[in-house]
C-alpha positions in Angstrom: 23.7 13.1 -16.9 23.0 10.8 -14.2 25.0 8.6 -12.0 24.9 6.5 -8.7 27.0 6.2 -6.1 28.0 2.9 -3.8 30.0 2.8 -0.4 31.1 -0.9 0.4 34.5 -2.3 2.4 37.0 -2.6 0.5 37.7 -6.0 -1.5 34.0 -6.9 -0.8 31.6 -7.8 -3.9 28.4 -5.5 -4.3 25.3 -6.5 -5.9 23.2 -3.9 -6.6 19.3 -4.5 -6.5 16.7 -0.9 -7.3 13.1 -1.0 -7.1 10.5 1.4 -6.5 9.0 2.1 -2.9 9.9 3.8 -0.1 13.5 2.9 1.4 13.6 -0.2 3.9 10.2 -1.1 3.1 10.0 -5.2 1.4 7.4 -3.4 -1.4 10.6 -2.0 -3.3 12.5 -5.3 -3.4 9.5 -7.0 -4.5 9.2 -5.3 -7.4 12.6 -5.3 -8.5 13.2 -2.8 -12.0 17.1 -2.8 -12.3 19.8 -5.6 -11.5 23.3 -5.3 -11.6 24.9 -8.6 -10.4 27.7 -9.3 -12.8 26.2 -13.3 -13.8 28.5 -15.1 -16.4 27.7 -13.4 -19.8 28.1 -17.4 -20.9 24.5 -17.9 -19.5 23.1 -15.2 -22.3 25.5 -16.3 -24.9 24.3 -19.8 -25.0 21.3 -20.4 -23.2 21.2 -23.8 -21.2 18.5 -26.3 -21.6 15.8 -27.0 -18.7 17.4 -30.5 -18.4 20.3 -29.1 -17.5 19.5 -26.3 -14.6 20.3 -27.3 -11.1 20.2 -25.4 -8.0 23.9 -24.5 -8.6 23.2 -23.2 -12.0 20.8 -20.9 -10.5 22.8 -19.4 -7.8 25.4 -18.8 -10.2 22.8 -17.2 -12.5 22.3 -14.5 -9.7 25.7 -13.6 -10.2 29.2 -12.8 -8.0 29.0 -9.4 -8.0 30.9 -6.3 -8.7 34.6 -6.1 -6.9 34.6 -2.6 -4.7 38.2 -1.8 -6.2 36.6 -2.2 -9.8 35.4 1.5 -8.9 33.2 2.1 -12.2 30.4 -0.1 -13.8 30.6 0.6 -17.8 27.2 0.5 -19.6 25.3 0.4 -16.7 22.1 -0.2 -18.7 22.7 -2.6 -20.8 24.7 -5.3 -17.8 21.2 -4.4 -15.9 19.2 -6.0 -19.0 21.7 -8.4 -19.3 22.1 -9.6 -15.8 18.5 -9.6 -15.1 17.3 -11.7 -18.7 20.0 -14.3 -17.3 18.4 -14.4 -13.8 14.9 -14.9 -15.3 16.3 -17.0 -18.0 17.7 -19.7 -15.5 14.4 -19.6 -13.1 12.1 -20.1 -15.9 14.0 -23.0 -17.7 14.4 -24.4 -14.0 10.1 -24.0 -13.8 10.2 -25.6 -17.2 12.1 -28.8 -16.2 9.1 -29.7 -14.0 6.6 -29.0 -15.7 5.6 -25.4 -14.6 5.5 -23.8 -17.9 4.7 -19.7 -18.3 4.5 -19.2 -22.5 3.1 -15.4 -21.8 5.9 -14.4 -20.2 7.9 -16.2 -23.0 7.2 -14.8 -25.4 7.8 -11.4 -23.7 11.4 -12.8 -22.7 12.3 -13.6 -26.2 11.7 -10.3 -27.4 14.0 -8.5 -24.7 16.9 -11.0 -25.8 16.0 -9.5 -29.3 16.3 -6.5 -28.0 19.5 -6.8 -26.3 21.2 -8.2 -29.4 20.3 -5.0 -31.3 21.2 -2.4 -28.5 24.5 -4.6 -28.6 25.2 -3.8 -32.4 24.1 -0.2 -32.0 27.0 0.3 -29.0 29.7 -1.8 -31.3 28.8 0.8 -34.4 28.4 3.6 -32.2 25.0 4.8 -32.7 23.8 5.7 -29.0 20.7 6.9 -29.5 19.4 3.6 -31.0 21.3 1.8 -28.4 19.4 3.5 -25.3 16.1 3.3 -27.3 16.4 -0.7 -27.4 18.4 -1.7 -24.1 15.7 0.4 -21.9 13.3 -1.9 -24.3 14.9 -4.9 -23.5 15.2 -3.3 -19.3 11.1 -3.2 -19.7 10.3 -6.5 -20.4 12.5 -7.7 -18.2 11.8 -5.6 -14.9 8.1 -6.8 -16.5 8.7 -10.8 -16.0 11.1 -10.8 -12.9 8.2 -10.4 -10.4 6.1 -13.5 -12.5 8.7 -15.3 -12.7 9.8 -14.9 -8.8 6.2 -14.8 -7.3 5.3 -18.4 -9.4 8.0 -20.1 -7.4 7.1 -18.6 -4.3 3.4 -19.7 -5.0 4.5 -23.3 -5.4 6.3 -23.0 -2.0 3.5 -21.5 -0.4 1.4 -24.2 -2.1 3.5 -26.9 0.0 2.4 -25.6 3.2 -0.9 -25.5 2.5 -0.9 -29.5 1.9 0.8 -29.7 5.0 -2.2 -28.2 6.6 -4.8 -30.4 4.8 -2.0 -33.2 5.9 -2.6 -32.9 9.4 -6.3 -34.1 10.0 -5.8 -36.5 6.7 -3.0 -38.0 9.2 -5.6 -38.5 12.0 -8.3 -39.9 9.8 -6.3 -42.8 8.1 -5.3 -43.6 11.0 -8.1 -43.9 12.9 -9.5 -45.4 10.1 -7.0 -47.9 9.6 -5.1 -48.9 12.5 -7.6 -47.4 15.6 -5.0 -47.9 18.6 -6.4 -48.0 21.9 -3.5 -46.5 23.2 -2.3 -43.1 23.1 1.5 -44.0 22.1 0.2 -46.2 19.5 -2.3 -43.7 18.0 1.0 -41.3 17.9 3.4 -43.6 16.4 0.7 -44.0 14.0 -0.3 -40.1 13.4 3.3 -39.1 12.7 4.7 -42.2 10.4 1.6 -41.5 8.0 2.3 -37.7 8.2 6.1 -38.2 7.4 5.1 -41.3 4.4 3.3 -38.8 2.9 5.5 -35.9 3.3 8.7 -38.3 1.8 6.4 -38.7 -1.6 5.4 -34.9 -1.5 9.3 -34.5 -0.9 10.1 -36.4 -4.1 7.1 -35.6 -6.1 6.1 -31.8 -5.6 8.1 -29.2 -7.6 8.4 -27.0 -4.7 11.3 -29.3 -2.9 13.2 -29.3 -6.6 12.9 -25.4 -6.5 14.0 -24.6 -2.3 17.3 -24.5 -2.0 16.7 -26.1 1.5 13.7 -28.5 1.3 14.0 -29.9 4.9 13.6 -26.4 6.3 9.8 -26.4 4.8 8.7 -29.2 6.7 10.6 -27.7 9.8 8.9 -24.4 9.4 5.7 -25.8 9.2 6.1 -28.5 11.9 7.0 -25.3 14.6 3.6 -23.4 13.3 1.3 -26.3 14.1 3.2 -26.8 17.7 3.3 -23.1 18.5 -0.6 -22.8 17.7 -1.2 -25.9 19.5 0.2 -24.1 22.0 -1.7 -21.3 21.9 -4.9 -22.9 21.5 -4.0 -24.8 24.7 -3.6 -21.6 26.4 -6.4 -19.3 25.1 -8.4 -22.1 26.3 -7.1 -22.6 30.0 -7.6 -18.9 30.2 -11.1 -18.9 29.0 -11.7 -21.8 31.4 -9.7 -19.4 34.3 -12.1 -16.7 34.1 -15.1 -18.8 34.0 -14.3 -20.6 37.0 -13.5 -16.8 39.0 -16.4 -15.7 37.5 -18.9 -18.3 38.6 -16.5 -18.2 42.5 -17.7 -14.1 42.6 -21.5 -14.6 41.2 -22.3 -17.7 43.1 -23.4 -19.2 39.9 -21.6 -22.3 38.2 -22.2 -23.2 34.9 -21.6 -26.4 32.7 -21.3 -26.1 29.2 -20.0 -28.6 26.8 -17.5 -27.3 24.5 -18.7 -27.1 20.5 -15.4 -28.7 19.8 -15.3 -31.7 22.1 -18.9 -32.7 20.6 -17.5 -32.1 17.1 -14.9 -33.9 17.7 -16.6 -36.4 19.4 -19.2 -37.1 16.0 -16.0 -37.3 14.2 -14.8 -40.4 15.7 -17.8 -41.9 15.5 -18.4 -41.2 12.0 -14.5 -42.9 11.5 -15.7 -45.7 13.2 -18.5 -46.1 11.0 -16.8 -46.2 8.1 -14.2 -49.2 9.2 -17.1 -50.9 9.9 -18.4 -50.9 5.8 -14.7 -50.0 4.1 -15.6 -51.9 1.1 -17.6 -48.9 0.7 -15.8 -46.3 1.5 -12.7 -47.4 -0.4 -15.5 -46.9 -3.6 -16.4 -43.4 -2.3 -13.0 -42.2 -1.6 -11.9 -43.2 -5.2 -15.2 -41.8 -7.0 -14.8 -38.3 -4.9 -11.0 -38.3 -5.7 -11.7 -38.9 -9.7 -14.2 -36.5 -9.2 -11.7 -33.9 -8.0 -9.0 -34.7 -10.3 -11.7 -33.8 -13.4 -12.9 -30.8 -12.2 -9.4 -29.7 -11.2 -8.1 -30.2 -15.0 -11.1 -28.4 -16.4 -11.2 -25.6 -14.5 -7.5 -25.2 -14.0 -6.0 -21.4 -13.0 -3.5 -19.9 -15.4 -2.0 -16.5 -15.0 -0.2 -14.6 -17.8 -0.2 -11.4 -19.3 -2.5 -10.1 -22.2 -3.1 -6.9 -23.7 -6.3 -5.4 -24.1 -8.4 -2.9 -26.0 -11.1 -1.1 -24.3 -13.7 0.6 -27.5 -15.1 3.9 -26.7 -18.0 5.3 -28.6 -16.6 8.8 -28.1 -14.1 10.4 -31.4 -10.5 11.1 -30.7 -9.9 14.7 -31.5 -6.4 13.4 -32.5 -4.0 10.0 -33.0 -1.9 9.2 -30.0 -1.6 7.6 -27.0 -1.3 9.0 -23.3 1.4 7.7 -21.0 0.4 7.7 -17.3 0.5 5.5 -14.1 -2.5 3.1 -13.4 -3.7 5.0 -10.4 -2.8 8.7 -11.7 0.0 8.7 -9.5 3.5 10.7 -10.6 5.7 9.3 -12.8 9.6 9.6 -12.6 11.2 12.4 -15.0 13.0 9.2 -16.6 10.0 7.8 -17.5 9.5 11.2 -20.1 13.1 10.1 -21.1 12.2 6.0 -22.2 8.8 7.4 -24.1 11.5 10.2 -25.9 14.2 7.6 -26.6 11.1 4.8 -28.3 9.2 6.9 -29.8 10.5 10.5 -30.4 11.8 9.7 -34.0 7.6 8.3 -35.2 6.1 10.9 -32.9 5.7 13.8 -31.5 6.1 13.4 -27.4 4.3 16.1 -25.1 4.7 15.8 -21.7 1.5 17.2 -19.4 1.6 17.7 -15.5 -1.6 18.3 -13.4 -1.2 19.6 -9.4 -4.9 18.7 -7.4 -5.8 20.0 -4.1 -4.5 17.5 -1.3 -7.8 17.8 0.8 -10.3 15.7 -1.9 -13.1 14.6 1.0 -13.4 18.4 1.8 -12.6 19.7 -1.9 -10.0 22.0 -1.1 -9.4 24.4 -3.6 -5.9 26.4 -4.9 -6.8 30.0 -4.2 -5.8 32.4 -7.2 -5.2 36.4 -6.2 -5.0 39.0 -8.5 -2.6 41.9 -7.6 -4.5 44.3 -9.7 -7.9 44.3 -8.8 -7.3 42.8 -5.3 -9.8 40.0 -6.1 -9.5 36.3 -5.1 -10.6 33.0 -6.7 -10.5 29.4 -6.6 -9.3 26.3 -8.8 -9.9 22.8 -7.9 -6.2 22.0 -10.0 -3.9 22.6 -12.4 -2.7 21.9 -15.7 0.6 22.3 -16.7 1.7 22.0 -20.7 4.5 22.8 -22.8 4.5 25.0 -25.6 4.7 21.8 -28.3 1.1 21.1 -27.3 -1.0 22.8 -29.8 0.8 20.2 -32.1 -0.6 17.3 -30.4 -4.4 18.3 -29.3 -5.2 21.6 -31.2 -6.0 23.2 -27.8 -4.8 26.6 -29.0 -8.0 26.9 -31.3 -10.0 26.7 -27.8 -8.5 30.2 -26.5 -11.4 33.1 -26.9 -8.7 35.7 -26.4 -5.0 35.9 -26.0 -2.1 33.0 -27.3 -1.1 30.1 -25.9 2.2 29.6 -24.2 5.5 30.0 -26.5 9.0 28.0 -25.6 11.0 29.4 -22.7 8.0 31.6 -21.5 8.0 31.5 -17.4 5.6 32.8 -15.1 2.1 32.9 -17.9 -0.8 31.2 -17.3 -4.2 31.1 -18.7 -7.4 31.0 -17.2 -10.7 29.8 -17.8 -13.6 32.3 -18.6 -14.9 31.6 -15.0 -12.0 32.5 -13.3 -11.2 35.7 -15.3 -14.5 37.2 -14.6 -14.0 36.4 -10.6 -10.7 38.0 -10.5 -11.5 40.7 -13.0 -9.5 40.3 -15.9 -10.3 41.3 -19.2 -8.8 40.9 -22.8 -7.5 44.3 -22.4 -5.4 43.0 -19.1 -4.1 40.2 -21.3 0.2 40.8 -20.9 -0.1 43.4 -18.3 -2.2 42.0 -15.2 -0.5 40.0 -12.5 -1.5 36.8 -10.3 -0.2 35.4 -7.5 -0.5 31.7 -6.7 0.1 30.2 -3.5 0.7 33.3 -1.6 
């Protein structure tokens, strides 16, 4: 039995957000794997349409929280599931209503509302152990498409600044091209109105300003990045010019050098002014390259989603199954032994295995083995830990040249390799008797 505690103020609502990670790091609320908000249940009873999610319908999708005096969440589980199918429910139909579409991550979304309908029949006729199997299902898929779901707006947001960067010299070009003021408050006026034109249309074409809750503070962010690296380019470039000048005053020596950028810049104007000069022809370029980039771009189009997929091997399985394990090796929470018990222990049989390796790998560090008998030492690069269930699974037993394998509720009993026997002296006739001691 395991429960969680919360201390809040009193009267206060508490929303509470899990993910894995270490604590105060941004890694564990990035990938979020249980949600307890309290969101209308209305949202999962009947679903709304894309047309009709706002930005209002979304906040209250990400629910008002639990009241502090409520002291007890019931069915923790399944209002996790719930909460968080509502939360990527609403996001995705508000994706949907312009145009951003994820069908992978659709289809996975349908199924956990499948399976929270069943663990919901299985709690109203009391059968628990079907109702954990299918809400941790349903709290799967889910904790599977919140970080999709989240990370596709944030990538049209991002997507938004990046225009804005491309925006700035496509600013300066039209209007040199265009209007070419001789003066410097003219070519400014100029600069900034095309810059703010075509950040109005972006601002009532792009998604991304449909999706921010505050649009305005987009073009505000990025407007202080380009005038703070202005800034710093301005500086970094005094400076440079600083210690030139002190070093050519201490050496005698004073050098003139024409900066890469000036004469870059300096070919760019004139290349403008070239083209003002023919723009019958460059109005045919510009609109043969931008057809150009609007084909390519629809061919070769990036989509993300999630597939499944089966990797032959030539080798023969000793036996039918399927191993359970992290994508880097790394440990695996005791709860996770639970979810593969509760989905699968009534069609299989479920063996858990644990493994220890030595911490130093670059110097191959090894776990030293002692033997109280015969005073001898050895050496083991890890360990393998199973249960006694085991044999069922792989057959391993049938591998043993002397001895048994391990029996339930045995503690302390290990087996060794050949190898390591003969270096710490033992024999079959020291099978049950001899003694080792492990880690000092």
């Amino acid at each position: 039995m395991q429960a969680g505690v919360v201390f809040a103020e009193p009267g206060k609502p508490v929303k509470i957000l899990a993910g894995t990670g270490l604590f105060g790091q941004g890694a564990a609320l990035s990938s979020i794997r249980f949600m307890l908000t309290n969101a209308d249940p209305s949202f999962y009873e009947e679903p709304l349409n894309p047309q009709d999610v706002e930005l209002e319908t979304v906040q209250q999708a990400q629910g008002r929280g639990f009241p502090v005096d409520q002291g007890m969440i019931f069915h923790p589980s399944l209002q996790a599931a719930r909460d968080m199918w509502i939360v990527d429910d609403v996001r995705m139909k508000q994706l949907a209503r312009y145009g951003i579409v994820l069908e992978g991550l659709e289809f996975l979304h349908q199924q956990a509302h499948e399976a929270l309908r069943q663990a919901q029949d299985r709690l109203h006729n009391y059968d628990y152990s079907g109702y954990f199997t299918h809400v941790r299902e349903a709290l799967g898929l889910e904790a599977r498409i919140y970080p999709d779901v989240r990370s596709t707006a944030n990538d049209t947001v991002r997507a938004v600044i990046f225009y804005f960067a491309l925006l700035l010299p496509f600013s300066f070009f039209c209007e040199r091209f265009f209007f070419a003021a001789s003066e410097v408050r003219n070519q400014i006026f100029g600069f900034v109105g095309i810059f703010v034109g075509v950040f109005l249309l972006l601002r009532w074409v792009h998604p991304a300003f449909k999706l921010s809750g505050s649009p305005y503070i987009i073009f505000l962010a990025f407007v202080i990045l380009a005038l703070g690296s202005l800034v710093v380019v301005i500086v970094v470039g005094r400076f440079m010019e600083l210690i030139q000048r002190r070093r050519g005053a201490a050496s005698g020596l004073h050098e003139t050098d024409v900066g890469r950028l000036s004469v870059g810049f300096a070919a760019t104007i004139l290349g403008i002014s070239n083209l003002r000069k023919r723009r019958f022809r460059t109005c045919l370029n510009a609109i043969t390259l931008t057809l150009l980039t609007f084909s390519v771009a629809s061919f070769t189009s990036v989509q993300s989603g999630i597939s499944f997929y089966r990797l032959p091997r030539a080798t023969e399985p000793i036996y039918e199954g399927a191993l359970v394990r992290d994508r880097a090796w790394s440990p695996m929470q005791p709860s996770s032994l639970r979810f593969v018990e509760s989905a699968f222990g009534d069609k299989a049989i479920v063996v858990p295995r644990s493994w220890q390796l030595s911490q130093v790998q670059a110097e191959r560090a090894f776990i030293e083995f002692e033997s109280l008998d015969t005073g001898r030492s050895a050496f083991a690069h890890g360990l393998v830990g199973f249960t006694a269930t085991e044999p069922r699974v792989s057959g391993i037993d049938r591998f043993l040249t002397a001895g048994r394998f391990f029996e339930a509720g045995e503690v302390d009993v290990v087996i060794l390799p050949d190898i390591l026997a003969s270096v710490l002296g033992v024999t079959d006739q020291d099978l049950g008797r001899s003694s080792l001691r492990l880690y000092g």
